[in-house]
N, C-alpha and C positions, 0 to 999 in steps of 0.2 A: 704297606700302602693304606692308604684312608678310605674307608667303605664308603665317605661321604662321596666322592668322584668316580663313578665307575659307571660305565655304560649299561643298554641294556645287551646288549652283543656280549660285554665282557662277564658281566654276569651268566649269560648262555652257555658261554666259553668251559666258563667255570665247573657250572653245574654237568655240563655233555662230556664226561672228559674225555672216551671211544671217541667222538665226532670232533674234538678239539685238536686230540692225539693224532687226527687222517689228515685234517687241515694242517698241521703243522708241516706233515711228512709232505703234502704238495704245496706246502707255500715252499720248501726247502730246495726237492726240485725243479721248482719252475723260478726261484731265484738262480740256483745255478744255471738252466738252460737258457735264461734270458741273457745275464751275464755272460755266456761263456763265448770269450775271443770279443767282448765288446772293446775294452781298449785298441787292441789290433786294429779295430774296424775304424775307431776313430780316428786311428793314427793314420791308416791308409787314405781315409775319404778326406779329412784335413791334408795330406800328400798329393792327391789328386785334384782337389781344389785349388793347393798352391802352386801345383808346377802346370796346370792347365788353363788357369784362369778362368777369363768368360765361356770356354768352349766346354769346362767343367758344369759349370751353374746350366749350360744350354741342354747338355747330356747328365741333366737331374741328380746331379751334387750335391746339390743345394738340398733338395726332395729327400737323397742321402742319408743327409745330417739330418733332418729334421725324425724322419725314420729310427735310425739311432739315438736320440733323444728321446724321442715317445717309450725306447726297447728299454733305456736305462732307466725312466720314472716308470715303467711296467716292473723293474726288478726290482726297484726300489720296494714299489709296493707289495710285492711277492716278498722282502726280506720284512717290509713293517708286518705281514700276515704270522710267518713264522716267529718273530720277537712276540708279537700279542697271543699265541697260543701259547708259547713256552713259559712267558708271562702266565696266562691264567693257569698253566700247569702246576706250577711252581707255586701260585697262590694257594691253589686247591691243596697239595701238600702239604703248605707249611702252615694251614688251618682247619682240614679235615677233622682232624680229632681233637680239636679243640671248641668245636661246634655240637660234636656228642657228648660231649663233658656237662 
């Protein structure tokens, strides 16, 4: 990677690698617990929506889905969390001792 593009975060990252290493371990499960059974949920509430119609949308369906949306760009962002510390993990490794040299 090009040292020209790097954040001030990812630089943080970098250098904290204990405080990078805790971060990753809960970006890890709070992607899983965000994720987990969210398919199911869509397929239910998309089920519910279709075979209920308007009386679904009036008994907050709709509310539902929007909920489940916000859970999966929540996990998203809990999976971007864990890629970007494993990312600076991986950095830090494969230039550590090449910085002492």
């Amino acid at each position: 990677m090009s040292q020209g593009y790097q954040s001030l975060f990812f630089r943080w990252l970098v250098t904290h690698w204990l405080c990078t290493y805790w971060l990753m371990g809960f970006g890890f499960v709070a992607f899983g617990v965000s994720s987990l059974n969210l398919v199911q949920l869509f397929a239910a509430n998309a089920n519910f929506l279709f075979e209920n119609g308007w009386i679904a949308l009036m008994e907050d369906g709709l509310l539902q889905l929007v909920q489940l949306v916000f859970t999966a760009y929540l996990a998203v962002a809990f999976y971007l969390l864990f890629k970007t510390c494993e990312h600076a993990l991986v950095e830090r490794l494969a230039h550590h001792n090449k910085s002492k040299e």
